[in-house]
N, C-alpha and C positions, 0 to 999 in steps of 0.2 A: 741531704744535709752535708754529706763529707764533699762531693765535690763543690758544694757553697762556701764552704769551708776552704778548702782550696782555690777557690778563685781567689776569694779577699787575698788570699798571700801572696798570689799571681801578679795582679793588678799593679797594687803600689811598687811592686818589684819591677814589674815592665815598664809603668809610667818612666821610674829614675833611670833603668841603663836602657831603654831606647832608646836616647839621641845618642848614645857613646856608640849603638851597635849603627845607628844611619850613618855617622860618620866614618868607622869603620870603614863600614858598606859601599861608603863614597869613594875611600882612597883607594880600594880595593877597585874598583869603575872606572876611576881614571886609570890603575896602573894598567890594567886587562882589556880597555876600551869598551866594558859591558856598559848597558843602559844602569841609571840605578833609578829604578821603579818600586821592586818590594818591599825595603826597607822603611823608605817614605809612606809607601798607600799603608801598609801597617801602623806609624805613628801615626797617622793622619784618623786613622778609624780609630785607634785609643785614644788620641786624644777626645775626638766627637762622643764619645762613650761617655765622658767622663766630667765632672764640672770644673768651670778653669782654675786657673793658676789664681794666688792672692797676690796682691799687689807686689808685693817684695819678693814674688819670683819661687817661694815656697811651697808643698806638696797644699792641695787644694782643702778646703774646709769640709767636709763631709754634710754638715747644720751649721747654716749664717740664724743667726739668733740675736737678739737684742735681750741684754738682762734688766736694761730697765720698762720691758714689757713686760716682764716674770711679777707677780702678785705674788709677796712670800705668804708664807701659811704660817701658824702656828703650831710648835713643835708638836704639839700633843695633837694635832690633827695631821699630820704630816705623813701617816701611814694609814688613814680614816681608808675603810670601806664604803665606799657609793652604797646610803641604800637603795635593795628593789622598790619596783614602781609598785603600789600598792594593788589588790583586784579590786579594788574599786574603781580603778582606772580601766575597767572593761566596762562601764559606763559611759555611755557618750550618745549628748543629748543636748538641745538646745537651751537648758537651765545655765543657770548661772552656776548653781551648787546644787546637783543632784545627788551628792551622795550620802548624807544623813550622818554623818562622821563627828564626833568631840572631842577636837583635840584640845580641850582645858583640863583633862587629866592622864594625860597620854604619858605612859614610863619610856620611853623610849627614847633614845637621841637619833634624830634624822639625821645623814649626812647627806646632802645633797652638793651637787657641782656648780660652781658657778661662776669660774674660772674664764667661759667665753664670752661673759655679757657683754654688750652694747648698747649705748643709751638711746631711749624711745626720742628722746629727746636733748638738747646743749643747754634749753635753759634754766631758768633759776623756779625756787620752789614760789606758789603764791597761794596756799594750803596745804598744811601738815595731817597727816593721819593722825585720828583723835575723834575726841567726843567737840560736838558743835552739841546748841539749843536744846534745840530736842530729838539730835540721832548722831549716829557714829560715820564719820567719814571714812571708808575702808582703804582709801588710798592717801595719792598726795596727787597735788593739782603743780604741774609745771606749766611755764609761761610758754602760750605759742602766738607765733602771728597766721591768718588765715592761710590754708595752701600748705603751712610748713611739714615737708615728710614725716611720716611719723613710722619708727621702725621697731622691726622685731627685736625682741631682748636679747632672747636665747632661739636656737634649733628646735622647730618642732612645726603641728599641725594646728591649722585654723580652726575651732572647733563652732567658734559662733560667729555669726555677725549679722546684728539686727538694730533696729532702730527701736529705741526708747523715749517717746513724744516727754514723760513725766520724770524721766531720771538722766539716764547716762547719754542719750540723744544715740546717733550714729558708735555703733560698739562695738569691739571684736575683741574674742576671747582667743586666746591660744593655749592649746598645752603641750609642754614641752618635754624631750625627751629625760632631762634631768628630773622630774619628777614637781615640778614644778606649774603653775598655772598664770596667764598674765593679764590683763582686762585693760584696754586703752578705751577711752570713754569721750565723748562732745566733739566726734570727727567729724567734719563738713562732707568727707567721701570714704569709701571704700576704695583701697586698691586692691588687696590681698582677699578672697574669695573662699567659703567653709571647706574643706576638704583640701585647702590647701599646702602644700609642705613647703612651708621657707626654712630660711637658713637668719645666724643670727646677724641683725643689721639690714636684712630684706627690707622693704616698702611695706606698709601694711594699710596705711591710709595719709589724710591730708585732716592737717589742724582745723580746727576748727570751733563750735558756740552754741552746737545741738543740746535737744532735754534742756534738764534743769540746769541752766548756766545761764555766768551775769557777765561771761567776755570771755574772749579765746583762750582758752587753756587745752591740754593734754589729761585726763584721768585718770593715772595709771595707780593700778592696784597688781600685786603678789601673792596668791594665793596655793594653798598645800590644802589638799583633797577638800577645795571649795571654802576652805578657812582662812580671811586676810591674813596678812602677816605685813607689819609695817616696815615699809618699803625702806626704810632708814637704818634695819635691822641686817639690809645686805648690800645698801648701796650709799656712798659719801656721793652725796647729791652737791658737792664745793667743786667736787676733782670729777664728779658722773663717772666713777672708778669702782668697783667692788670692793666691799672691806677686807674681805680674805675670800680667796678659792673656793674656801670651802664654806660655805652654811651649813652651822650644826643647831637644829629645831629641837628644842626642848618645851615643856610644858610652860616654861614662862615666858617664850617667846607669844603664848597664849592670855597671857595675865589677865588682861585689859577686857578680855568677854567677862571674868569676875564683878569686873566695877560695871560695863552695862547692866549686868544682871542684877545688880541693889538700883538700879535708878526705879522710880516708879512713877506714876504719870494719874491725873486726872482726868476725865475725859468730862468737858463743858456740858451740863445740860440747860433746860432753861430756868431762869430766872435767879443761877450763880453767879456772885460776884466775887473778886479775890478774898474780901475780908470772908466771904461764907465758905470758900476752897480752903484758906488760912487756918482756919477755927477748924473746919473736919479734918486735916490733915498735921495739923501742930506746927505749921512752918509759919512763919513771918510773914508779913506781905513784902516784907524788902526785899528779902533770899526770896520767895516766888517769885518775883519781878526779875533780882541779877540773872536766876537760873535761865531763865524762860528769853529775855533780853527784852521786856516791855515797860512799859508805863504802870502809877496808880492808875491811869483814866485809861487803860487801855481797854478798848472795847472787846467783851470775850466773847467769840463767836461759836454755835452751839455745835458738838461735835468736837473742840479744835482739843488737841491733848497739852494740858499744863503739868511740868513738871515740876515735884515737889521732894526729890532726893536727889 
């Protein structure tokens, strides 16, 4: 440590009077008629050591930086602890969410990083995370055309990627070293492979219209110990920028499993019509119909689930 110490003071010192001691060195060569070799192959090795001069001819920059890539933080997060990755993260498995975790009454504030993102995607949102019909969207659906790369968010391992005929079609899950989890969904291919370790902005696959889809988009969902978390809660999807460095998860970043959890649903059997759902359930036939997004004359098919909160 002390001769490290000692170097730093060395360095900037010899950068500045080494060309005063070459030139010396020079007049001193011609007066005596020696060669002058040493002085030269010496700056020549400090300077190759070293990174160059700034434009204006001034002692060199140690870190070239851009501040308008700096994402500021919030003061009060500004000394935040990273938290550990949880042990439930010694799980690993081709589920989507194998850990059995609730975080809708969780005390705890998560600091997670997220400082390095990069967008799966450039384009524009064409589904919000939220409640649809009759189920919960866990993500958001950005616009892709077929072919278009589709990249890693953040740093980490591929943990899944499979094909879902009835849902997310062509899938890869990744989880990341920030504690974090990421699901890209309706890919036409795989690039990126299970057991894989990218980096963040790697390839991971190609756009695409797999599963359950009605045109090319991207699926991308954020997930903390297999629990969505809406994506608009750490990313300005206008600027595809991070809102701040740092994500801090709290229990109302959860709120929203509360409101699925009061919906309830009927399940069709035979010879129910809306007004006989209506009457056993005290809802309207209107509000059944807005809910559900159907007709009076809409034909109810047996099994199908109508919702009625």
């Amino acid at each position: 440590m002390r001769k490290a110490r000692i170097l730093l003071l060395l360095v900037p010192t010899a950068l500045i009077f080494a060309p005063y001691y070459a030139k010396a060195a020079g007049r001193h060569a011609k007066e005596s008629g020696m060669a002058r070799t040493a002085p030269d192959e010496f700056y020549m090795q400090l300077k190759e050591t070293l990174p160059p001069l700034t434009e204006n001819g001034c002692l060199y920059r140690m870190f070239d930086y851009s501040s308008e890539s700096i994402t500021p933080i919030w003061q009060e997060r500004r000394f935040a602890n990273f938290t550990e990755l949880p042990h439930e993260y010694d799980i690993w498995n081709s589920e989507i969410n194998p850990y059995n975790v609730s975080m809708v009454d969780t005390k705890d504030t998560i600091f997670i990083d997220v400082s390095s993102y990069i967008a799966p995607s450039q384009k524009y949102i064409t589904s919000e995370f939220g409640f649809r019909k009759w189920r919960h969207h866990n993500g958001i659906d950005l616009k892709v055309h077929r072919g278009d790369t589709i990249r890693c968010a953040f740093d980490g391992i591929v943990r899944i990627t499979r094909y879902d005929r009835h849902g997310y079609g062509y899938f890869t899950v990744v989880r990341h070293s920030n504690g974090l989890e990421t699901l890209y969904g309706h890919m036409s291919k795989f690039i990126a492979a299970a057991g894989d370790t990218l980096k963040a902005g790697d390839p991971i696959g190609l756009g695409g219209s797999t599963g359950r889809s009605t045109g090319y988009h991207l699926h991308l969902e954020f997930r903390y110990l297999g629990t969505p978390i809406n994506p608009n809660d750490i990313v300005d999807f206008s600027t595809h920028k991070v809102r701040n460095s740092v994500l801090m998860l709290t229990a109302s970043n959860f709120d929203y499993i509360k409101e699925i959890e009061k919906i309830r649903y009927w399940t069709v059997r035979p010879g129910d019509t809306l007004s006989h759902i209506a009457y056993k359930t005290g809802v309207s036939i209107s509000k059944l119909c807005a809910l559900n997004g159907i007709s009076r004359n809409a034909v109810l098919r047996i099994g199908k689930r109508i919702r009625y909160t």
